[in-house]
N, C-alpha and C positions, 0 to 999 in steps of 0.2 A: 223812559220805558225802553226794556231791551227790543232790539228791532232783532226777529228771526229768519231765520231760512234754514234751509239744509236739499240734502242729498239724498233722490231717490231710484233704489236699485233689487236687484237681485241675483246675487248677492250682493252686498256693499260695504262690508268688511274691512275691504281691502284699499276703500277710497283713499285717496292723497287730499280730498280737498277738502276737510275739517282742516287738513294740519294750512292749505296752502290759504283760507280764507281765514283762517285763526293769524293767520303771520299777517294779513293785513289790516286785522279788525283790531292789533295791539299797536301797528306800525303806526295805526290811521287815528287811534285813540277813542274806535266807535265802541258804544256800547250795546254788542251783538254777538250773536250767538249763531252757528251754523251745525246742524249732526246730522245724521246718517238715519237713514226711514231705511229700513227694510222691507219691503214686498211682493211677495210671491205676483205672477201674473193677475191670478182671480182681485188682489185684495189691492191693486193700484190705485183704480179711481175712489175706492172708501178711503185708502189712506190720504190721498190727495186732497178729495173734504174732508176730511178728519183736520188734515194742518192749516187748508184755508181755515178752516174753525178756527181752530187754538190763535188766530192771528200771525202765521206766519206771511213774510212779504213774499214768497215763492219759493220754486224748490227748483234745482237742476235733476236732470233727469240723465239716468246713465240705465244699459243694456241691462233686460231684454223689453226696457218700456217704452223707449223713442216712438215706437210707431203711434203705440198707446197714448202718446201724450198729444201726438198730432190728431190723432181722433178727437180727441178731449178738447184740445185746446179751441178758443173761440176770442180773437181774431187769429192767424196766424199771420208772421210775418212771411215777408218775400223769400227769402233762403230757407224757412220751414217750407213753404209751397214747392221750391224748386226740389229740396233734397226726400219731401215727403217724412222728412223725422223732425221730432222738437226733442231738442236736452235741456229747453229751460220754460219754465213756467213763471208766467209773474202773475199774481195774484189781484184785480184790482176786481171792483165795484158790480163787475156783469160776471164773473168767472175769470178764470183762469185763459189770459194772453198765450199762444205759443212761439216760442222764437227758437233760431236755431245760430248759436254760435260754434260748433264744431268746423264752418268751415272756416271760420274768419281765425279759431287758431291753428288751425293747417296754415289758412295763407303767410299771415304773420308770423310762423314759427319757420315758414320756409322763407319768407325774405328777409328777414332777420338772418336764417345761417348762408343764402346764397347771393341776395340781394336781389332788390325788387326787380330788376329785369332781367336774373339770369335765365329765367326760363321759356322767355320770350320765344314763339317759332320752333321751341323743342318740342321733341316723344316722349311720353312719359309713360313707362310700363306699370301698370296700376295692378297691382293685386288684391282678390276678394272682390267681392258684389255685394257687402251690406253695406247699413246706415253710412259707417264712416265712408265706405265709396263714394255714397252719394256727395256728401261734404266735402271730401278729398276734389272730385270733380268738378264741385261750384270753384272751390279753392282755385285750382289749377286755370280754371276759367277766366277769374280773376287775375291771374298772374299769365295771361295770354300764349297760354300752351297750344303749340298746333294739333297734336295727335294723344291721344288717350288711348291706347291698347286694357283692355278690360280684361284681367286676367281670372282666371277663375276655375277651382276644381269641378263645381257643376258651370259646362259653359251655359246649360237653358238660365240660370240666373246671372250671367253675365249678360246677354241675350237680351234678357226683361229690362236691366239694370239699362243697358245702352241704349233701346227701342225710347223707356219712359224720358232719358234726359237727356237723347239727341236732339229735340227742338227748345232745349231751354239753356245749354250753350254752346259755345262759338267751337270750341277741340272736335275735332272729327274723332267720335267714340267709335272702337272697333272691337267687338267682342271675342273672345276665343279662350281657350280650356289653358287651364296651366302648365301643360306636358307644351304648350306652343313657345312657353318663354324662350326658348335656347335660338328658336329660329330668329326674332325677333330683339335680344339683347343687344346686338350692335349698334340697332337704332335707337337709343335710350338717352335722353338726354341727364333720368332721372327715375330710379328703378323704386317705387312705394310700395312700404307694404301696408293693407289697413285690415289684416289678419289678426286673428289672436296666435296665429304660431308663434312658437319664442319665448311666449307670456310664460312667466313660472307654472308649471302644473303642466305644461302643452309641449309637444314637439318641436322639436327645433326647425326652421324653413331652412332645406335644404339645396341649394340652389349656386352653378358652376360661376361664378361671378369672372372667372376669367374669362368670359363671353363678353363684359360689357364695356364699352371705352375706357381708357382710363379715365378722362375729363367727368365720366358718369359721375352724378351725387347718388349717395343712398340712404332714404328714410324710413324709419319705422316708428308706427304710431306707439307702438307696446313700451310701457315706459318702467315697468317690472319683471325682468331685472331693466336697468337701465341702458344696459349693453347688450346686447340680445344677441344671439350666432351667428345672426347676416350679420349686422353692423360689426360686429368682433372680425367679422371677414374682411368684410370689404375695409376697415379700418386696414388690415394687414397689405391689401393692394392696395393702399393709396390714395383710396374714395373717398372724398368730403361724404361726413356721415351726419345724420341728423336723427338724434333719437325722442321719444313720446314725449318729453316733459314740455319742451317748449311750446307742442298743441293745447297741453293740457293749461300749461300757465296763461296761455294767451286768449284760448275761450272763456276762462274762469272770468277777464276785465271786464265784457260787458253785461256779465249774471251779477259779479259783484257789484255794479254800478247799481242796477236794478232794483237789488236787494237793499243797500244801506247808501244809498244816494251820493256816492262820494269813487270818483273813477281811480282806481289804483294802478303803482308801476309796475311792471315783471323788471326787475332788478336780480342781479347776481345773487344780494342778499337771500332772495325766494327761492332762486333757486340752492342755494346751498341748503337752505331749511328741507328743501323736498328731498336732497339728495340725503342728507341726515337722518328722514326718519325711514328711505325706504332702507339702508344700511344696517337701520337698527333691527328692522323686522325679523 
């Protein structure tokens, strides 16, 4: 019997992870199936039963429904409670589980490019206050960051963002507007972006990078285009740069474990297949 899942958004057109859970479901020799659910806000939780119905093993959840699905979801796990969003639903027996892998692939896509203790006792200048902040911040947690600078065009949602998950980790979270970055780049061990700037369709994040150490690394979650005009920057000064795919590859492992029971690799191979079809678009 094919074992289902897929991907739930709005829009979600634009997903990579048909193609990047299709590359393991042929690697792996399962016989499964993962697609694309489209869902305006109103029609979330109908379409969610609707696929528990049809038998699907669960769905991952991508913007504007994270919060949505943590409302939903019944148990949630520990990283869903800390960051307050689920991007994966698994489907068993009482409803729908919440879990939240977005930050385990922040952490893994940055110790994978920096290694696991580069970031040990550093500042990390975090830009944005949504979902991915929060995940970026468990992330960083994780990889035992002293300081979290919260960067933000509204600071009152930087403010909220810092208040809710200063006691749930160890980085002293400091909130403040993003006109504040220029004073504050020198101390950067690690300048993120968890914006949509950059993203095809959006503005480019405009921002003086000869403010920040050289030793700085610089990540951005946005992984369409692949290079984005910070990273094309700072690639040009000399900054270990880190772009979207590898969060994207590395929260995918433990949805796709969930899904078809079988825990898969992020191999070069995956990624050359993601970089192939965003090429072709």
């Amino acid at each position: 019997m094919t074992k289902r899942a897929g991907i739930i958004g709005w829009p979600v057109s634009h997903s990579l992870s048909p193609v990047l859970h299709g590359y393991w479901l042929e690697e792996l020799g399962i016989d499964g199936e993962y697609t694309r659910l489209a869902a305006r806000p109103d029609e979330f939780a109908a379409t969610v039963a609707r696929a528990r119905s049809e038998g699907f093993a669960g769905l991952n959840v991508t913007v504007p429904h994270k919060e949505a699905a943590y409302k939903l979801a019944r148990p949630r796990d520990a990283a869903a409670e800390i960051c307050g969003a689920v991007n994966l639903l698994v489907f068993g027996d009482k409803g729908p589980q919440g879990r939240n892998t977005d930050y385990i692939g922040m952490q893994e896509s940055l110790a994978e490019s920096l290694g696991e203790n580069a970031l040990k006792g550093k500042t990390v200048l975090l830009l944005g206050a949504g979902g991915a902040a929060r995940a970026a911040i468990l992330a960083l947690h994780e990889l035992g960051v002293a300081q979290i600078h919260v960067l933000n065009r509204s600071q009152a949602r930087a403010e909220s963002l810092s208040n809710d998950m200063a006691l749930k980790v160890k980085p002293r979270l400091v909130p403040g507007p993003l006109t504040g970055w220029a004073s504050l780049a020198g101390t950067a061990g690690l300048l993120l972006n968890t914006t949509s700037a950059g993203m095809i369709g959006n503005d480019e994040l405009v921002l003086d990078l000869s403010l920040l150490p050289r030793e700085a690394a610089v990540c951005d979650i946005v992984y369409n285009p692949l290079e984005t005009g910070l990273l094309k920057n700072a690639a040009k000064r000399g900054h270990r740069i880190i772009d979207g795919l590898g969060m994207l590859m590395h929260q995918a492992v433990p949805s796709f474990e969930a899904f078809f029971g079988v825990k898969p690799k992020v191999t070069p191979g995956l990624r050359a297949a993601l970089v192939q079809d965003l090429h072709a678009r």
